[in-house]
Backbone as CSV, one residue per row, in Angstrom:
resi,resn,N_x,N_y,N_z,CA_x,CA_y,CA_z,C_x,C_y,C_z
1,UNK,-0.682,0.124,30.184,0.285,1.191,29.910,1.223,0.746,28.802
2,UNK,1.700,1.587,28.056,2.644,1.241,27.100,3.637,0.922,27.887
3,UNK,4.923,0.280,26.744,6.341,0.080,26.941,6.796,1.337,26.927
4,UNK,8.084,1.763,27.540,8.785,3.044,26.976,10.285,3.010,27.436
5,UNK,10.128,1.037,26.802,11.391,0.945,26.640,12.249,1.157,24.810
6,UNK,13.591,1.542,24.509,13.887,2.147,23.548,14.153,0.892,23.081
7,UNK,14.191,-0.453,23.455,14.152,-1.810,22.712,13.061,-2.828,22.274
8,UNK,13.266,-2.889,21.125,11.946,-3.751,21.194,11.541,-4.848,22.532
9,UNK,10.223,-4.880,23.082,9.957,-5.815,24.245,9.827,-7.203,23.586
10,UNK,9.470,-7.925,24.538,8.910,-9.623,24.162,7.802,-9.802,24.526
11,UNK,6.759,-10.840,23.766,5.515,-10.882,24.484,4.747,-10.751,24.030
12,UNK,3.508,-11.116,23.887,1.864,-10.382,23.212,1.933,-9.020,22.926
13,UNK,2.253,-8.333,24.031,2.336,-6.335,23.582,3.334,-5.936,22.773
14,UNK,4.444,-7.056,21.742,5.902,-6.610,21.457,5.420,-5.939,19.994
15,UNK,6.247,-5.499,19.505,6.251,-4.909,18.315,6.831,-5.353,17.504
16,UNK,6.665,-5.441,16.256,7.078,-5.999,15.447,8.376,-6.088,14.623
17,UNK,9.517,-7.256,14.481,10.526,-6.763,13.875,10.517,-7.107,12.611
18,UNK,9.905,-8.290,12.294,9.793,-8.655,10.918,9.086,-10.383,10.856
19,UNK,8.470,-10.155,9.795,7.510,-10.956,9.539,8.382,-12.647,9.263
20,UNK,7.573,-13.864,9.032,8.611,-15.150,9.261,9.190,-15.094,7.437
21,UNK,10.391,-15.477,7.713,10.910,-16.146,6.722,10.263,-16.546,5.026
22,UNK,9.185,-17.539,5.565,8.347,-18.376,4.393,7.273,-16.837,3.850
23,UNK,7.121,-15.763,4.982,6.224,-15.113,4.147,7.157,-13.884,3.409
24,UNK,8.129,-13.749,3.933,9.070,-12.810,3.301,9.500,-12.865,1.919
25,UNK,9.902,-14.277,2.299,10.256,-14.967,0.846,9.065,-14.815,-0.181
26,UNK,7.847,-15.009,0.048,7.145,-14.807,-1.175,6.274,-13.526,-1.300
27,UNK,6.962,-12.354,-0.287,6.511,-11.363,-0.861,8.046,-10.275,-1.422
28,UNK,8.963,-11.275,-1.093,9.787,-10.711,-2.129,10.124,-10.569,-3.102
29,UNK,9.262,-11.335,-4.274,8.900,-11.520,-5.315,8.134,-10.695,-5.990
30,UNK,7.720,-9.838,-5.264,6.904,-8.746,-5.589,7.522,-7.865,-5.322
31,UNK,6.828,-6.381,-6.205,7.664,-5.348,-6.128,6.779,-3.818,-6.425
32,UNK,6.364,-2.715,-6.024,6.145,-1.563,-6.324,6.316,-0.819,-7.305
33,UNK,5.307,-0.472,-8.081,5.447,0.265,-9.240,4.651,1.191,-9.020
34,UNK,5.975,2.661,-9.472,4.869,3.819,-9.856,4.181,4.198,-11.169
35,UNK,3.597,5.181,-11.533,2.670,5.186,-12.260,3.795,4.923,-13.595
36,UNK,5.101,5.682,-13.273,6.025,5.571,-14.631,6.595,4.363,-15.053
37,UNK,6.959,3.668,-13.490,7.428,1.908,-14.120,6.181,1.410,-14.475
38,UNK,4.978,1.397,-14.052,4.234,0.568,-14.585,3.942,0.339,-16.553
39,UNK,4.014,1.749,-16.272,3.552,2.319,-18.341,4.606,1.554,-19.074
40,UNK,5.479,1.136,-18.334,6.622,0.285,-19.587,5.832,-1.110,-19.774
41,UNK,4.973,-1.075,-18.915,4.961,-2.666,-19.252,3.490,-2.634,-20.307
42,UNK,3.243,-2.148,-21.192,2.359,-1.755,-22.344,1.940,-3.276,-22.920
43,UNK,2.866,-4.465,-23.492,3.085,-4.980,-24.839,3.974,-4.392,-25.600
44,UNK,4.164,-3.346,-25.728,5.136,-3.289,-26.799,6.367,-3.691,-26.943
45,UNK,7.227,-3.774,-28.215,8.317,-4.410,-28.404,8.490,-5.820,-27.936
46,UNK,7.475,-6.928,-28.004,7.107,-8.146,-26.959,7.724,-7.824,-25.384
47,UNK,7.223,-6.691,-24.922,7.189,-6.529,-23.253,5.818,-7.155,-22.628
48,UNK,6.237,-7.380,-21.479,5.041,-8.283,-20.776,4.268,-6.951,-20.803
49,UNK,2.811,-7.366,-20.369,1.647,-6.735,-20.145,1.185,-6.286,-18.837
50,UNK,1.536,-5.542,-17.892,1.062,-5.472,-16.880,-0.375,-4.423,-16.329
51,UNK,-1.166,-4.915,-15.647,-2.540,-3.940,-15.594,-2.438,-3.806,-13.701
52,UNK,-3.071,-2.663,-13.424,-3.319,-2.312,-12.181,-5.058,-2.279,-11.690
53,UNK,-4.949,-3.098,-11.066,-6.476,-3.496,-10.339,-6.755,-2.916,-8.573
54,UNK,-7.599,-1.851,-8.577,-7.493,-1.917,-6.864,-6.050,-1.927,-6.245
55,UNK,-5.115,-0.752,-6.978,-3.349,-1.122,-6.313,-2.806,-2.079,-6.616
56,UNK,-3.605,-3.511,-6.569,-2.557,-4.534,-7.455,-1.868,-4.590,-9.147
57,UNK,-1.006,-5.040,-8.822,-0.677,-5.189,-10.389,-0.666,-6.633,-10.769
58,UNK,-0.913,-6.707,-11.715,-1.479,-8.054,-12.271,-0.451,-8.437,-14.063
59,UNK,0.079,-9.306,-14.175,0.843,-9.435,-15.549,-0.130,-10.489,-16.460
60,UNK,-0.706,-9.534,-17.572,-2.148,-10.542,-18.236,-1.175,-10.638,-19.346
61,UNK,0.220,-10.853,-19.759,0.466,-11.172,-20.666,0.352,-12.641,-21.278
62,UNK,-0.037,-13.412,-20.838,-0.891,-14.844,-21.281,-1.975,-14.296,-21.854
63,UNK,-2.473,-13.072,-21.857,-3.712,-12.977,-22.746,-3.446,-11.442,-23.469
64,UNK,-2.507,-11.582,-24.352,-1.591,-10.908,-25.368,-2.584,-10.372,-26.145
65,UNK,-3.071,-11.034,-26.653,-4.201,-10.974,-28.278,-5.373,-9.810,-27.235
66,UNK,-5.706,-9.854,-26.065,-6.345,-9.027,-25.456,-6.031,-7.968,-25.278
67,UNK,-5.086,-7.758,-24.301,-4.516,-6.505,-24.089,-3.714,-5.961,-24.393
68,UNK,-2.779,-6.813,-25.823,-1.919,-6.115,-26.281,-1.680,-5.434,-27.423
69,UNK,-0.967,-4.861,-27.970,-1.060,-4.050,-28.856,-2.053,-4.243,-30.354
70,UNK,-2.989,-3.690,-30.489,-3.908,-4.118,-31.344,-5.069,-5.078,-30.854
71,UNK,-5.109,-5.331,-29.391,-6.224,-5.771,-28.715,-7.129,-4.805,-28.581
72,UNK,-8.432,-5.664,-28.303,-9.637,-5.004,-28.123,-9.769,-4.044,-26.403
73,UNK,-8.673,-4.747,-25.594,-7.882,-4.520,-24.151,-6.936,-3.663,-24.001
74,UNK,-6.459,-2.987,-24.936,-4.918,-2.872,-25.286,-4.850,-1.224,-24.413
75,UNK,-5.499,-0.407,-23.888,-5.913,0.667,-23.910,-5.373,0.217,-22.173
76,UNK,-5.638,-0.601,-21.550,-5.422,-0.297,-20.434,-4.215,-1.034,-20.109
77,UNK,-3.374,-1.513,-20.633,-1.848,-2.255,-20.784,-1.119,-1.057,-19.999
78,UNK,-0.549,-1.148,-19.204,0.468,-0.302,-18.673,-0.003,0.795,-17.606
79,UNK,-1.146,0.310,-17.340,-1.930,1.375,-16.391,-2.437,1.000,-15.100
80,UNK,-3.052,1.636,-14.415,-4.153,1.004,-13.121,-5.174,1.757,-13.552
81,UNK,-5.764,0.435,-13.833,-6.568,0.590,-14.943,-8.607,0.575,-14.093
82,UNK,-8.566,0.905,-12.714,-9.636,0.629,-11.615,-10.584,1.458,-12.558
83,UNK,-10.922,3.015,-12.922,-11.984,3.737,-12.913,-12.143,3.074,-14.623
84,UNK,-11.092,2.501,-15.245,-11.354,2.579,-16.730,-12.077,1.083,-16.929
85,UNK,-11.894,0.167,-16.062,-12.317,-1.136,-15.973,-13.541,-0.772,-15.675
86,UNK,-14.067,-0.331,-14.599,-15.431,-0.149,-13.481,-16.380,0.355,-14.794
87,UNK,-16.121,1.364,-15.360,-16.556,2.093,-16.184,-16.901,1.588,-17.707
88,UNK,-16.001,0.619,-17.733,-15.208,0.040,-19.350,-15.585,1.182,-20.298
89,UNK,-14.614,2.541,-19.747,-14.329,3.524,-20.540,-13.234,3.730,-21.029
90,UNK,-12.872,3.998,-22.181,-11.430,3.947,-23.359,-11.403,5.155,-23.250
91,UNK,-11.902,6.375,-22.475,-11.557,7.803,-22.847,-10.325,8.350,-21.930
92,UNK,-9.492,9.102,-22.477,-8.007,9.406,-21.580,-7.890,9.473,-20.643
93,UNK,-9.580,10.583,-20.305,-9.275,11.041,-18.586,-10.064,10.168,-17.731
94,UNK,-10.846,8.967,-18.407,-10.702,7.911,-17.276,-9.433,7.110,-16.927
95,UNK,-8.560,6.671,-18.348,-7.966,5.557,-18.436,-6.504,6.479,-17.275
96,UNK,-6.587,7.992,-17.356,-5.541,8.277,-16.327,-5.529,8.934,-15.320
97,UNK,-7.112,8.495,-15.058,-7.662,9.207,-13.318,-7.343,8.013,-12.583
98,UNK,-7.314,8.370,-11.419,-6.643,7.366,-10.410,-8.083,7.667,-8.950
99,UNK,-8.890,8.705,-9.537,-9.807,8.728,-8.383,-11.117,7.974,-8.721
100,UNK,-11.490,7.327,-7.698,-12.548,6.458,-7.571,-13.465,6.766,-6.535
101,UNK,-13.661,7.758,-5.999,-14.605,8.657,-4.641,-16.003,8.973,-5.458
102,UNK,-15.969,9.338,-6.475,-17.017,8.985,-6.985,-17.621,8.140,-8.322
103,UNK,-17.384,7.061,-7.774,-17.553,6.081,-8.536,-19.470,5.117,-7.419
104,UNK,-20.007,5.382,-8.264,-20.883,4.396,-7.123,-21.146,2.878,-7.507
105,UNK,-22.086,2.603,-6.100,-21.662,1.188,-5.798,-22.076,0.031,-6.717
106,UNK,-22.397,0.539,-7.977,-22.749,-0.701,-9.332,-21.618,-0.474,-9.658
107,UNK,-20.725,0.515,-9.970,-19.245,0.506,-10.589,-18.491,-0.380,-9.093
108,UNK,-18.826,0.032,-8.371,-17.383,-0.554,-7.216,-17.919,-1.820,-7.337
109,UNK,-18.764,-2.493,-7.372,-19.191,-4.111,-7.616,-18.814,-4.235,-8.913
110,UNK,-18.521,-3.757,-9.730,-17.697,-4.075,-11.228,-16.427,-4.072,-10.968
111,UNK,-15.890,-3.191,-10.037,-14.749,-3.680,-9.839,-13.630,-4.682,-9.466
112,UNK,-14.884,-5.611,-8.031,-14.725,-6.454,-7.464,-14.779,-7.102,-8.361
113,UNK,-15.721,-7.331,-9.331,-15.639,-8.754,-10.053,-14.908,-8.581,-10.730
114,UNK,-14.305,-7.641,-11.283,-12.848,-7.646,-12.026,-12.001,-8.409,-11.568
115,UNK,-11.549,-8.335,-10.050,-10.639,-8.260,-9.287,-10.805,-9.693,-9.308
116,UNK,-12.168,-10.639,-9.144,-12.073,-11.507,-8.844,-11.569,-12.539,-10.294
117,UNK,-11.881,-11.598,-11.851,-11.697,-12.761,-12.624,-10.127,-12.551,-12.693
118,UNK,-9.340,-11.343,-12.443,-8.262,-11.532,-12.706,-7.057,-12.281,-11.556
119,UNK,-8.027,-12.896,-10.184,-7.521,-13.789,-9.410,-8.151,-15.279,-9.697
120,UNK,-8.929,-14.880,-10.203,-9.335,-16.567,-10.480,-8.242,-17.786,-11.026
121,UNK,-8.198,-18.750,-10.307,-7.426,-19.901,-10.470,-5.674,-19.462,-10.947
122,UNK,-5.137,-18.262,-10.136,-4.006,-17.608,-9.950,-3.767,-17.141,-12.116
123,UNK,-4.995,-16.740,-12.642,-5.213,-16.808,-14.029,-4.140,-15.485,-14.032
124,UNK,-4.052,-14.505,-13.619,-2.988,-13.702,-14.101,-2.052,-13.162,-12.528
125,UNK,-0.769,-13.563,-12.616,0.354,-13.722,-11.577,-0.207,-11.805,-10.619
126,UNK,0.214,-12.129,-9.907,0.459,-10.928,-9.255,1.890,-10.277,-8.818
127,UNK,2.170,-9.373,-9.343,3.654,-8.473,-9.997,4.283,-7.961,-8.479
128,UNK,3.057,-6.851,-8.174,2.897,-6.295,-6.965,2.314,-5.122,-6.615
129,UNK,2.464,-3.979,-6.191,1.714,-2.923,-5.634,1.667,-1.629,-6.827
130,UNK,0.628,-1.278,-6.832,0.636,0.031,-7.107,1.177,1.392,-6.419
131,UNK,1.796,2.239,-6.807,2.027,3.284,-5.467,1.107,4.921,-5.513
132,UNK,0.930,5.003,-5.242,-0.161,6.808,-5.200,0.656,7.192,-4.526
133,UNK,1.530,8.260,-5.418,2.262,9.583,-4.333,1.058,10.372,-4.123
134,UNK,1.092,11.173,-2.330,0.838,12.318,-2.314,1.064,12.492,-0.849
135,UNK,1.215,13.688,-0.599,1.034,14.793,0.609,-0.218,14.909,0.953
136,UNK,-0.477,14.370,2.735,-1.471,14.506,3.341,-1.698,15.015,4.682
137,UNK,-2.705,15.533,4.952,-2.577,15.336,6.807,-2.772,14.628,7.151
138,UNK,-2.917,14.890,8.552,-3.310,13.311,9.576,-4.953,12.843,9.205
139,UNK,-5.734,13.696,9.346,-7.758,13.543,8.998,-6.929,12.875,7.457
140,UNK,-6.779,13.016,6.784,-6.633,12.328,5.354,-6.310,10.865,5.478
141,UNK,-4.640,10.981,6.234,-3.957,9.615,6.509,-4.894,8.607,7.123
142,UNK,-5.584,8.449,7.747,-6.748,8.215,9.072,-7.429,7.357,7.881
143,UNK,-8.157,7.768,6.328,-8.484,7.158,5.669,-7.652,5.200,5.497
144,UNK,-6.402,5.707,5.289,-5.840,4.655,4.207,-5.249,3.465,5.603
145,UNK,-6.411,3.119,5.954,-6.125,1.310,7.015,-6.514,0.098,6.927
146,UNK,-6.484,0.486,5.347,-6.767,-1.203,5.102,-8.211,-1.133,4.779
147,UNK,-9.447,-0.568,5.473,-10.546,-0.986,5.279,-11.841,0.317,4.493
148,UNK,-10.822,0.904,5.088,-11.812,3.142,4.869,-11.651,3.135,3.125
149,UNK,-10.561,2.747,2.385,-9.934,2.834,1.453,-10.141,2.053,0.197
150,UNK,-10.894,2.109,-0.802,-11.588,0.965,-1.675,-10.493,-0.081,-2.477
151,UNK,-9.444,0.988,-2.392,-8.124,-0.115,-2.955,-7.575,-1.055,-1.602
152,UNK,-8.088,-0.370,-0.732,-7.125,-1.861,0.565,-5.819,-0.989,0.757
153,UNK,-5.614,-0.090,0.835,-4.329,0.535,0.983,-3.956,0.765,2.273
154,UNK,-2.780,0.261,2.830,-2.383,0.859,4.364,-1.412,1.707,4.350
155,UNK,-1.477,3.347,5.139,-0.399,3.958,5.343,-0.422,3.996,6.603
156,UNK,1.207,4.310,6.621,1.440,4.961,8.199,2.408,5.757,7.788
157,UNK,2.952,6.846,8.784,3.803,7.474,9.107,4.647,7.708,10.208
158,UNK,5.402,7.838,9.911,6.887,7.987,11.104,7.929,9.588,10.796
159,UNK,7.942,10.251,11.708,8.827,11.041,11.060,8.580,12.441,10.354
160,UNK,7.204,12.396,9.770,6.784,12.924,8.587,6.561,12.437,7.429
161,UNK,7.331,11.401,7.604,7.084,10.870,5.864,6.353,9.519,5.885
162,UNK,5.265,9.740,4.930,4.227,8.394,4.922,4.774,7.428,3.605
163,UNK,4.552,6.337,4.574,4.933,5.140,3.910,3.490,4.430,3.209
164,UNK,3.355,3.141,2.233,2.945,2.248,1.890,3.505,1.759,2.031
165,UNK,2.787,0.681,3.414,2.965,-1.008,3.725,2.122,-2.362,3.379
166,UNK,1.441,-1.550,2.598,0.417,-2.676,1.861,1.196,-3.812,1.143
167,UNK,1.962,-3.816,0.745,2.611,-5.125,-0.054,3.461,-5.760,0.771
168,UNK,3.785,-5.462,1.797,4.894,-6.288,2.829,4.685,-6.335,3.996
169,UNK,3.664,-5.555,4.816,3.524,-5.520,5.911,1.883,-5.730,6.397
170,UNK,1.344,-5.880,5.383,-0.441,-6.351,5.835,-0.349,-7.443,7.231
171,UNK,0.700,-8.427,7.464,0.794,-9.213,8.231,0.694,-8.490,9.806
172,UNK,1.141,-7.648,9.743,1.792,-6.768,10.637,0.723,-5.071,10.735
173,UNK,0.129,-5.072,9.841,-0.546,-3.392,9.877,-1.886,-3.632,9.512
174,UNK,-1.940,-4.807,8.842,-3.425,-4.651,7.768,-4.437,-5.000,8.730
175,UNK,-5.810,-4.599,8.435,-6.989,-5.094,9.508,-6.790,-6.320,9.875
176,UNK,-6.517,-7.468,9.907,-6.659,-8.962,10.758,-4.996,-8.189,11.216
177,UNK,-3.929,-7.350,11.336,-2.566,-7.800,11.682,-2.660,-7.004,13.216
178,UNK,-1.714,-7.961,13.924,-1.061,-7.613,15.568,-1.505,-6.500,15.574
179,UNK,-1.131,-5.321,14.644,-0.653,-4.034,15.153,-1.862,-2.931,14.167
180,UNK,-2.712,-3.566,14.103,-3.384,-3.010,12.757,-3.994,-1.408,13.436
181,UNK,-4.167,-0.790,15.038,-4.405,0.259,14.884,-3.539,1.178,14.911
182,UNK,-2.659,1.094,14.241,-1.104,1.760,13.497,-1.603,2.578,12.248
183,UNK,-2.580,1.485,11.364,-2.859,1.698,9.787,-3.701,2.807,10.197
184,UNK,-2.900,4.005,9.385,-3.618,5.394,8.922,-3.386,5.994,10.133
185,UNK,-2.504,5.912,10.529,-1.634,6.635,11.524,-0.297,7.484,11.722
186,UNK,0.314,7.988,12.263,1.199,8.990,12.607,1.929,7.922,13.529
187,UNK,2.789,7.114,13.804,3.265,5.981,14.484,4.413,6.452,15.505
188,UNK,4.795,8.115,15.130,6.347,8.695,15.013,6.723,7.864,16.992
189,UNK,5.750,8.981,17.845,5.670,8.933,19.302,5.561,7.035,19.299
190,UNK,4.481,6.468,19.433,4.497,5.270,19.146,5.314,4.098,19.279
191,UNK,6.256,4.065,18.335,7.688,3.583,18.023,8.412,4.057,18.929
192,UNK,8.428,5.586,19.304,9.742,6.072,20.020,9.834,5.355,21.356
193,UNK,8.296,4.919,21.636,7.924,4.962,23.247,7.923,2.928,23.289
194,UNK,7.548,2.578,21.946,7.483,1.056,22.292,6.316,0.655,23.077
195,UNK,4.987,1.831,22.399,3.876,1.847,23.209,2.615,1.378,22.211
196,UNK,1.665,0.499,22.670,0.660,0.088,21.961,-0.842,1.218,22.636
197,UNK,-0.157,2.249,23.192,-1.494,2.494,24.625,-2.309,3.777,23.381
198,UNK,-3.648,3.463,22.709,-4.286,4.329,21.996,-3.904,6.170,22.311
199,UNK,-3.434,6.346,23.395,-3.267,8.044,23.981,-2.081,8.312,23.438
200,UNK,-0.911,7.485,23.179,0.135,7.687,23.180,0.200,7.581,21.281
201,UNK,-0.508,6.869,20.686,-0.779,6.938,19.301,-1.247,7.939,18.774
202,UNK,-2.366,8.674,19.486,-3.009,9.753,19.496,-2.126,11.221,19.658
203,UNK,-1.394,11.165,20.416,-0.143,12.135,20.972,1.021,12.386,19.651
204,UNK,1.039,13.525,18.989,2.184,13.792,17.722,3.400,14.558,18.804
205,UNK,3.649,14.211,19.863,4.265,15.535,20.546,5.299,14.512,20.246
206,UNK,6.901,15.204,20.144,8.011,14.312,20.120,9.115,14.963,21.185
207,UNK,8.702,16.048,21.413,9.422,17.163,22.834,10.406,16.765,23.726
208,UNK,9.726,15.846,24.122,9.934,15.649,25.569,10.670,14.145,25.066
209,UNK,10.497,12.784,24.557,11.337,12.022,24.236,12.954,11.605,25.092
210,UNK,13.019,10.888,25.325,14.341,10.709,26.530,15.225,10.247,24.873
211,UNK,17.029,10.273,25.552,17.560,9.815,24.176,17.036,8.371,24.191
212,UNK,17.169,7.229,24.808,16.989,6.422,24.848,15.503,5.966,23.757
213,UNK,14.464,7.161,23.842,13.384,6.874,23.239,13.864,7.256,21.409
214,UNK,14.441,7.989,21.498,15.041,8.779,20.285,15.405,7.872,19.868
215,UNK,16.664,6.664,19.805,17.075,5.816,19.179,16.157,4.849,18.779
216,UNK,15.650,4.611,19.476,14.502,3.564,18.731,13.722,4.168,18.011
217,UNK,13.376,5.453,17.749,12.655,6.111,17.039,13.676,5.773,15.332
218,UNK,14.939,6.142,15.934,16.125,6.287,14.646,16.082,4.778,14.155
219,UNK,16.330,3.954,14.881,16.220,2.438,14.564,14.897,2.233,13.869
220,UNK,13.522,2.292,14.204,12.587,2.066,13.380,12.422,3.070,12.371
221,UNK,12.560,4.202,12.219,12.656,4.685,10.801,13.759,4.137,10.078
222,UNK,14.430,3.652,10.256,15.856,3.149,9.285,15.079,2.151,8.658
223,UNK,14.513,1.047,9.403,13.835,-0.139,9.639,12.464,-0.010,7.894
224,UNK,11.577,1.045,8.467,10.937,1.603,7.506,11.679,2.319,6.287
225,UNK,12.413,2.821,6.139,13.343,3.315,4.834,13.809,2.336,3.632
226,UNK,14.048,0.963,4.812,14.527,0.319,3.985,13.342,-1.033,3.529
227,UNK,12.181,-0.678,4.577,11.176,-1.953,3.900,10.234,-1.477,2.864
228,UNK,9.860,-0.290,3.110,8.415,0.209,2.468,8.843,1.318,1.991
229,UNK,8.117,1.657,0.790,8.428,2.712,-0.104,7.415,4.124,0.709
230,UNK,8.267,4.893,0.435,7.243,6.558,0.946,6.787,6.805,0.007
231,UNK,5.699,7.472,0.123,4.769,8.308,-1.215,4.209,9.380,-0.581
232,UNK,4.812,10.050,0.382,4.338,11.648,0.623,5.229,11.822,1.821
233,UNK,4.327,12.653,2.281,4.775,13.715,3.512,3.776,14.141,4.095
234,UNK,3.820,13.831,5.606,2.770,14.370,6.353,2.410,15.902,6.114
235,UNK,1.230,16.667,6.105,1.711,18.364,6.396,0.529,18.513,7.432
236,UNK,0.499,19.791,7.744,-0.646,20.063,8.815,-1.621,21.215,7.747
């Protein structure tokens, strides 16, 4: 049975308040960019170079003469750059499509190995997340848990409003984390109840709620407001 106490519990079944120290610290170093902060980071005016891989962002400005202005690379400087890499297409409406659903699986294995030369031997730093706004339902949200999702993306929602926790909370949501059947979920009931029990995850009803459940509902959305960035809104 779940908890349905309005405090966080202790224990194997507890919920999560925040991840340790040593990993905080080095994912605070990282940071979320939308499609508009990212485009500053082009090369130009000697600005660093930043590229978007699979949601990550990656800073290849150590390899300037490539991707930067007057590179043979230079086309995907300031972008997430997944369908234009997979493809190694220079045409607009790849370099500023963001959909990859139909991309098949010789391009998505081009991607990976992208992914892998631009992690190789920590060869270009990692900045931090990409963000995709949009408005979804729940059958949509259900996609993005880490594994359904070709970028690795985890959402959840609380409230109505869906978050990305992929850059700070994989510890905690992502497939190997405590709490991972959260990812691509509706969490609202969940949280309120301090319940891990699949029925009660399943359940959007918020009706009935005691105050006691309500505050912890208010406490973990605050909690979420201030860790993870939103990029939509649930709708039906």
């Amino acid at each position: 049975m779940g908890n349905s106490l309005g405090t966080p519990p202790t224990g194997p079944n507890s919920l999560p308040r925040r991840g340790s120290k040593a990993t905080e610290a080095k994912e605070d170093t990282r940071r979320y960019f939308t499609k508009r902060d990212l485009a500053k980071f082009n090369g130009e005016s000697d600005r660093p170079i930043y590229i978007g891989l699979l949601g990550e962002v990656y800073d290849v400005t150590s390899h300037r003469n490539q991707y930067g202005p007057g590179g043979p690379c230079a086309a995907f400087a300031g972008k997430e750059a997944s369908r234009a890499l997979a493809t190694m297409s220079m045409n607009d409406e790849d370099l500023d499509s963001l959909d990859l659903s139909d991309l098949s699986d010789e391009y998505i294995d081009a991607l990976h190995r992208w992914m892998k030369r631009f992690q190789e031997e920590d060869k270009y730093p990692n900045v931090g997340r990409f963000l995709v706004h949009q408005d979804m339902t729940l059958n949509e949200l259900h996609k993005y848990n880490g594994v359904d999702d070709v970028r690795g993306t985890v959402l959840i929602a609380i409230n109505g409003t869906i978050y990305d926790v992929t850059l700070n909370g994989l510890q905690h949501y992502g497939p190997d984390g405590t709490y991972a059947q959260f990812a691509g979920h509706d969490v609202t009931r969940a949280l309120a109840c301090m319940s891990l029990d699949p029925e009660v995850l399943e359940d959007p009803h918020t009706d009935d709620l005691t105050a006691e459940q309500q505050s912890s509902l208010a406490d973990w959305a605050t909690r979420f407001q201030q860790k993870y960035a939103p990029v939509g809104k649930l709708v039906t």
